[in-house]
C-alpha positions in Angstrom: 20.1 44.9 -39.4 20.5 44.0 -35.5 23.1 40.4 -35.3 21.9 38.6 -32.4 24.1 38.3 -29.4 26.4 35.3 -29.5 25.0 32.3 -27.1 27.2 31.8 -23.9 26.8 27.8 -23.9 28.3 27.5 -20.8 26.1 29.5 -18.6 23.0 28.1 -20.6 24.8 24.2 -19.9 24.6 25.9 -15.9 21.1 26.4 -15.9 19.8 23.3 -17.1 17.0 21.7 -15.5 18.6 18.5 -14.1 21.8 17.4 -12.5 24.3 16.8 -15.1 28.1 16.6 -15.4 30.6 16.7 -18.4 33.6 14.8 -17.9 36.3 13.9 -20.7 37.0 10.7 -21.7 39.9 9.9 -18.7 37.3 11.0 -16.2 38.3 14.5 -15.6 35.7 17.3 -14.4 35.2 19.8 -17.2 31.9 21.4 -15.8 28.3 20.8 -14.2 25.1 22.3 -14.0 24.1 24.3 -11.4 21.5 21.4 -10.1 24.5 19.2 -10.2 26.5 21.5 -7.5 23.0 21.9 -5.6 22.4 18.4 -5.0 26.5 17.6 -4.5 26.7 20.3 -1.7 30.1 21.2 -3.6 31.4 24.4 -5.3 31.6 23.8 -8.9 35.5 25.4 -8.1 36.2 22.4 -5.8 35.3 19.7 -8.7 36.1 20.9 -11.8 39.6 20.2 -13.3 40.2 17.1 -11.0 38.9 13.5 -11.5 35.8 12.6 -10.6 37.3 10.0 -8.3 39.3 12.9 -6.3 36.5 15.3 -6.8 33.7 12.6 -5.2 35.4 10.1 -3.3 33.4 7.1 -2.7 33.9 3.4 -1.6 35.8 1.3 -3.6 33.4 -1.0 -4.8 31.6 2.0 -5.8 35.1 3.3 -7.7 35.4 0.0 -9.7 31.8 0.1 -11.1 32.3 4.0 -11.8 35.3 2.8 -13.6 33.7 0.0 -15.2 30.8 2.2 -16.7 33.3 4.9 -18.4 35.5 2.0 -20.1 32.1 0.5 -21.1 31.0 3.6 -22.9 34.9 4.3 -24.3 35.1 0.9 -25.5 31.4 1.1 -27.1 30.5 4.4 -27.7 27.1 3.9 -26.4 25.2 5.2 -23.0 25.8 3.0 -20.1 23.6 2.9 -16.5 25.3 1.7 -13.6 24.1 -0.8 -10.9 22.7 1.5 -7.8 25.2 3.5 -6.4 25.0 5.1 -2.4 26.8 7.8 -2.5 26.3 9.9 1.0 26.3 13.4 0.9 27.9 15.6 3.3 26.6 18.5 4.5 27.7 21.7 4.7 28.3 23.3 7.9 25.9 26.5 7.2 23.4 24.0 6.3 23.4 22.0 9.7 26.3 19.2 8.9 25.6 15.6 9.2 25.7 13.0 6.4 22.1 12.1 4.4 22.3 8.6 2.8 21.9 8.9 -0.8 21.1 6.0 -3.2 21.5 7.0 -6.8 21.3 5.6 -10.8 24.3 7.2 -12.4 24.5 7.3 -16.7 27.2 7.8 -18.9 26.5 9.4 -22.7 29.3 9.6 -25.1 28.8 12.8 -26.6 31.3 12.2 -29.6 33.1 14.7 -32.2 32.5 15.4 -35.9 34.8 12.4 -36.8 32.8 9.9 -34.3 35.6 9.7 -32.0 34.8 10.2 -28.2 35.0 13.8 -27.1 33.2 14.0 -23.6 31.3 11.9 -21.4 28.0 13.6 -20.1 27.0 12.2 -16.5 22.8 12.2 -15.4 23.2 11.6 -12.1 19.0 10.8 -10.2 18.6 11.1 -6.7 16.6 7.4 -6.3 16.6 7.5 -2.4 13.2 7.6 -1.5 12.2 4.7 -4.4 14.7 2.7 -2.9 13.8 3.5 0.7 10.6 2.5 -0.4 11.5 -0.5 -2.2 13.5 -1.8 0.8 10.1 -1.4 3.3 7.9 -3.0 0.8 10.5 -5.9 0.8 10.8 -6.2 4.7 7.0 -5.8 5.1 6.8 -8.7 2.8 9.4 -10.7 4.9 7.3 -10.1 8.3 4.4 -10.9 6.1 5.9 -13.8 5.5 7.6 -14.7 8.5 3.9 -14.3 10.2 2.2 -16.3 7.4 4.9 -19.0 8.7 4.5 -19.0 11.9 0.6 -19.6 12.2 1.5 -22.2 9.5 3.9 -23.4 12.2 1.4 -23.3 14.8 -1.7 -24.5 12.9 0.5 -27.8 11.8 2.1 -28.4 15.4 -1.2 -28.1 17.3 -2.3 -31.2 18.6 -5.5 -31.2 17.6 -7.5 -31.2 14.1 -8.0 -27.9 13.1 -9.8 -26.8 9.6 -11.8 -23.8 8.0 -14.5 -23.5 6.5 -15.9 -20.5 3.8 -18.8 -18.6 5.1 -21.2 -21.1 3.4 -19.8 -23.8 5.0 -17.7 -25.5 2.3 -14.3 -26.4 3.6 -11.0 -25.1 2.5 -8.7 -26.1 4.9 -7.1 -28.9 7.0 -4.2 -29.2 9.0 -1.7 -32.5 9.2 -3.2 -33.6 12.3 -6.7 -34.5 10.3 -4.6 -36.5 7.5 -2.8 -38.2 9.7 -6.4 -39.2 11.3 -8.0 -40.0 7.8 -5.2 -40.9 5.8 -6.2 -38.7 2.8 -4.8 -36.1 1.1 -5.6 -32.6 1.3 -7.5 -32.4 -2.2 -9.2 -35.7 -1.0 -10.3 -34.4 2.4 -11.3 -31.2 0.7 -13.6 -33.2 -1.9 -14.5 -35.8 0.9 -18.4 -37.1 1.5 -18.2 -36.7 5.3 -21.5 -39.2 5.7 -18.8 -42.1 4.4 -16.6 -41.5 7.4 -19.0 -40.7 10.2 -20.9 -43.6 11.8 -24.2 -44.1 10.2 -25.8 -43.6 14.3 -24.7 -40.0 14.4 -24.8 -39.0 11.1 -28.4 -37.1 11.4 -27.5 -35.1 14.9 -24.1 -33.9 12.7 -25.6 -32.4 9.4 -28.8 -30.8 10.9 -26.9 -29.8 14.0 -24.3 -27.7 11.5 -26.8 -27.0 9.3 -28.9 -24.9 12.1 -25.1 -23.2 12.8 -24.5 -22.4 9.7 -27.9 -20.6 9.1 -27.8 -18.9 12.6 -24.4 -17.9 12.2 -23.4 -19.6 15.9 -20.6 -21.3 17.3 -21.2 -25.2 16.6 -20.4 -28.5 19.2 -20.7 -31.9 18.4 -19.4 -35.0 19.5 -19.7 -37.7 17.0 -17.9 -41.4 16.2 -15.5 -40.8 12.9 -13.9 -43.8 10.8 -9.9 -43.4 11.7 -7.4 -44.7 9.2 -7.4 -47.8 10.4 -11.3 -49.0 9.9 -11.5 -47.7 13.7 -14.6 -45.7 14.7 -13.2 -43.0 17.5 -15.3 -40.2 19.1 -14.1 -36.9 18.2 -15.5 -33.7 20.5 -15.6 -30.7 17.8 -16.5 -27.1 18.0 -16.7 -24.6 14.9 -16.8 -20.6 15.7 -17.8 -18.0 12.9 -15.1 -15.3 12.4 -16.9 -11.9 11.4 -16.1 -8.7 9.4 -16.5 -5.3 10.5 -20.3 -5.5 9.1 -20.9 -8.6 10.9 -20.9 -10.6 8.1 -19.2 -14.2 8.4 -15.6 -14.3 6.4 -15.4 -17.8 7.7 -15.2 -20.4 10.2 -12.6 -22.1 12.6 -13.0 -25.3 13.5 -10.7 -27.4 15.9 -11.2 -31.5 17.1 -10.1 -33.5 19.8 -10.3 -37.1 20.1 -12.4 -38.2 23.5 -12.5 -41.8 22.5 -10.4 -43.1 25.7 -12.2 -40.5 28.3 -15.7 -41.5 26.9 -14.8 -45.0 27.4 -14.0 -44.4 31.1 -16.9 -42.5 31.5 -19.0 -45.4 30.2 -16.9 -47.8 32.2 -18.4 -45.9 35.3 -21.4 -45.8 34.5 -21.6 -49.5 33.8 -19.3 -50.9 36.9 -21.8 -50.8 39.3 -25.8 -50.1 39.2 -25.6 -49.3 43.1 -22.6 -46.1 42.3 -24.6 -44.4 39.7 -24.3 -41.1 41.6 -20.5 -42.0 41.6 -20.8 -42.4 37.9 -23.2 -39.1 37.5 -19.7 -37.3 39.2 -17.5 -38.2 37.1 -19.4 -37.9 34.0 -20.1 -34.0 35.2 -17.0 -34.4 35.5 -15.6 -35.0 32.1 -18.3 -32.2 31.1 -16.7 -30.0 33.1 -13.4 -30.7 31.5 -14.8 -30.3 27.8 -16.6 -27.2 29.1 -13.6 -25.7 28.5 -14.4 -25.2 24.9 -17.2 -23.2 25.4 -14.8 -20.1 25.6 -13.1 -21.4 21.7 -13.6 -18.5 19.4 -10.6 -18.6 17.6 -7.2 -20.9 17.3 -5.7 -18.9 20.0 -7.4 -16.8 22.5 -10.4 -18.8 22.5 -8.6 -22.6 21.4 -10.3 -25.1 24.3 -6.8 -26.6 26.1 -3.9 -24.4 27.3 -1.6 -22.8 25.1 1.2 -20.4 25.8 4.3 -19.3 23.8 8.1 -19.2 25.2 10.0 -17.0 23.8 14.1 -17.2 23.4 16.3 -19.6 26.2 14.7 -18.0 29.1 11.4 -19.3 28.2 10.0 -15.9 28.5 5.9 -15.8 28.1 5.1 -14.1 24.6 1.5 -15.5 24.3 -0.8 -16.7 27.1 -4.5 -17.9 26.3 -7.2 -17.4 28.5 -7.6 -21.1 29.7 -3.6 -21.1 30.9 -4.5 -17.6 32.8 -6.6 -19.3 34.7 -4.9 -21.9 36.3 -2.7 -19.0 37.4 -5.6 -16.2 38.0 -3.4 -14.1 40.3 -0.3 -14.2 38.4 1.2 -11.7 35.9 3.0 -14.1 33.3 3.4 -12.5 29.8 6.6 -10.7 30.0 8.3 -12.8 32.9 10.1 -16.1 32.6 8.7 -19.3 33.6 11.4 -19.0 36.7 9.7 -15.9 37.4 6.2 -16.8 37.4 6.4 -20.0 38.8 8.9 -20.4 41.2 7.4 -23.8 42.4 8.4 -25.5 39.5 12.0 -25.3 38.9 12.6 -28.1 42.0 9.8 -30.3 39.9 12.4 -30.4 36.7 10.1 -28.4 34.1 12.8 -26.0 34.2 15.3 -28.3 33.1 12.8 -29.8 30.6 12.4 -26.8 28.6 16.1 -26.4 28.6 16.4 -29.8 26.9 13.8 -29.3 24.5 14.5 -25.8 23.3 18.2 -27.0 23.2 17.8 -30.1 21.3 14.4 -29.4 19.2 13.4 -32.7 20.8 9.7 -32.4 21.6 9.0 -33.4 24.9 5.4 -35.0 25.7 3.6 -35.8 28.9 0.7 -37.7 30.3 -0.9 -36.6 33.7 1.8 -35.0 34.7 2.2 -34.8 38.4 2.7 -30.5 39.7 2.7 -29.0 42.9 1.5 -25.6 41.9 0.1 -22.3 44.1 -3.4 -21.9 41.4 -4.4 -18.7 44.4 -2.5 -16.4 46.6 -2.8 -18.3 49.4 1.1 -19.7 49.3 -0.8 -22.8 49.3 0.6 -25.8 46.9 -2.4 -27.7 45.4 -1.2 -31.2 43.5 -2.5 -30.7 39.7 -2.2 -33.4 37.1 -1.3 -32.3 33.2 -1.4 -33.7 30.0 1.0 -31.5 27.9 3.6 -31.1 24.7 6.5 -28.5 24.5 7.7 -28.1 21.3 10.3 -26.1 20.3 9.8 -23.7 17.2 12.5 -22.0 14.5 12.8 -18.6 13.1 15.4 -18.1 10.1 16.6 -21.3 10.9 17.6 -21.2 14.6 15.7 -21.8 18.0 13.3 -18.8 18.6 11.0 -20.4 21.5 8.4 -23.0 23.0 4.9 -23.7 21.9 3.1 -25.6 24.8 0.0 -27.1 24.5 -1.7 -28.9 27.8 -4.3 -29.2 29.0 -5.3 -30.0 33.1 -6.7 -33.8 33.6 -7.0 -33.5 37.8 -10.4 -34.4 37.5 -10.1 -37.1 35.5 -7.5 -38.6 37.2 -9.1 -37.8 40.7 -12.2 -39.6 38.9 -9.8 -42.8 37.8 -8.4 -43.0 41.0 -12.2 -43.2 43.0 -13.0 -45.7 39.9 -9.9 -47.6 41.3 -10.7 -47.8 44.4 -14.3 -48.7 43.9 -12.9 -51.8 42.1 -11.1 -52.8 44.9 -13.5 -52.7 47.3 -15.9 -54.5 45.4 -19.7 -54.0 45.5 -21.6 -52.6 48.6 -19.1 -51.2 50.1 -19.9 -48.0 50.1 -19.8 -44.7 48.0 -16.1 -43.1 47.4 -15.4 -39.2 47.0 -14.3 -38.1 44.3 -13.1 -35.6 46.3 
């Protein structure tokens, strides 16, 4: 009868599949399997028979939980798992050098004797690196996600205009501050609101077939109607809705935006009325004012395509981040994203905007102005042109400090150049003649 060779434990505990390491109960190194060495870049020779605290130094925080975990299983005879542990690894010099960051989750077994009493303590040491790596970009993708979400929140709440969305049908879902401050409702109020009771019974028809015929055509949408304010007020509000398409060309939804016209319709009318024998005067400005709102034809979006100036300064230099199309044109040959306003626009430090957007950057004081008086060089003839602006600079946060200025303007020269002939019509009083507008 053949006796079968005795089992040589050790060099079957060296060939286990997996990374483990057998301690005794004061910490010290009895053995480890040969995936334990691998992934250690150690000789088994330069661990075993010291503590695991001489054999792998690590940082003390990383000690004490170590520590922690083997009085845990002494004191309870029962497995333990440690909080996440980095633990570098150093590699040899035949293997290249360097240091690879390691993140690991260490546990203890109490492997015990035939009386229950704690012989060894058996560590599983897994490699978690690339499930924390990837834990750590799914969190800071979810912070910029965030951080973006944010920020157009930021921006949709600060412009000064009415902005809202609608689904592709046409049901609204969205409204931003500026429209309940102009109703006084809430958001599930403006969201469930009968329109027809707000808008003035003259101009409901034009509205809901005009939006109607937009929404089955799928095309941008411009109105100008009178809406009830607040206050019992009818104003005229100029609005235009775009369609925001897929891939396919299918409508995900639309943007809408609003500006209230009320005063500049009102001068418009005023000309019109002064004086039957200026009606060309009046036809002027009104083309005027069109040309103004013409603007809007180029909205498509909040942004690129919003129908007044907006532009984004980023840090205490007031360096241009963002620039919409309407603001590049005032400047047409002029690079400005990526200079400062200093930069860009030389011309207007001596004019005080400079010191402006010091102050409200500084401060977080939001600075506003009405036809604002500039001297500015609009072509590259070195030529300064004067240019009147209505305009807000408002200072915007990230993580709690100053990141930048959000201006939003938009030019009024005509319309002041068109108030200023209306002016001086007045004071000449009737047949006297035709003023330019020019």
């Amino acid at each position: 009868m053949t006796t079968a060779a005795p089992i040589d434990y050790r060099a079957l505990f060296h060939a286990l599949p997996g990374s483990y390491l057998l301690l005794t109960p004061d910490g010290t190194i009895l053995d480890n399997s040969d995936g334990h060495v691998a992934v250690s870049m150690r000789p088994r020779e330069q661990a075993v028979g010291r503590t695991i605290f001489d054999a792998y130094p690590s940082a003390p925080e990383s000690q004490r939980d170590l520590a922690a975990s083997h009085e845990e299983v002494r004191r309870t005879l029962r497995p333990h798992t440690m909080p996440l542990l980095r633990y570098d690894l150093e590699r040899p010099a035949e293997q290249g050098g360097g240091t690879e960051v390691r993140y690991w989750q260490l546990t203890h077994y109490p492997i015990l004797d035939a009386n229950g009493q704690l012989q060894f303590i058996l560590q599983i040491p897994q490699d978690v690196t690339a499930q924390h790596q990837a834990t750590l970009l799914a969190t800071e993708a979810k912070e910029a996600l965030d951080e973006a979400q944010n920020r157009t929140q930021f921006i949709l709440e600060s412009l000064p205009v009415l902005v809202w969305t609608n689904r592709p049908d046409g049901t609204p879902d969205y409204f931003n501050q500026r429209w309940l401050d102009f109703t006084g409702k809430t958001q599930a109020e403006m969201l469930a609101l009968d329109w027809d009771a707000l808008v003035h019974p003259d101009d409901r028809t034009g509205l809901n077939q005009g939006w109607q015929q937009a929404l089955a055509a799928g095309t941008p949408f411009q109105y100008e109607y009178r809406m009830r304010r607040h206050d019992g007020q009818y104003r005229w509000l100029l609005i235009r809705s775009s369609p925001r398409r897929r891939a396919d060309d299918t409508i995900s939804m639309w943007v809408g935006a609003a500006s209230d016209v009320h005063e500049r319709r009102q001068m418009v009318q005023e000309l019109l009325t002064a004086n039957e024998t200026q009606a060309e005067l009046a036809e002027q400005a009104h083309q005027l004012y069109q040309k103004a709102e013409g603007q809007r034809d180029t909205f498509h979006n909040l942004f690129m395509q919003a129908p007044a100036m907006i532009c984004i300064l980023r840090g205490p230099e007031h360096r241009y981040e963002f620039v919409n199309p309407v603001y590049q044109q005032i400047f047409p040959h002029r690079e400005l994203v990526g200079r400062t306003v200093a930069e860009a626009l030389p011309e207007v430090k001596e004019q005080g905007i400079i010191d402006i957007l010091d102050n409200v950057y500084q401060t977080g004081e939001t600075f506003h102005a009405h036809e604002l008086p500039l001297q500015l060089e609009r072509d590259a003839s070195q030529q300064l042109r004067d240019s009147y602006f209505n305009f807000t600079y408002q200072q915007f946060r990230e993580q709690g400090a100053p990141a930048g200025i959000m201006v939003f303007a938009y030019e009024v020269t005509d319309l002041v150049r068109a108030r200023q002939a209306l002016e001086k019509l007045r004071e000449q009083g009737p047949g006297s003649g035709e003023p330019s507008l020019t």
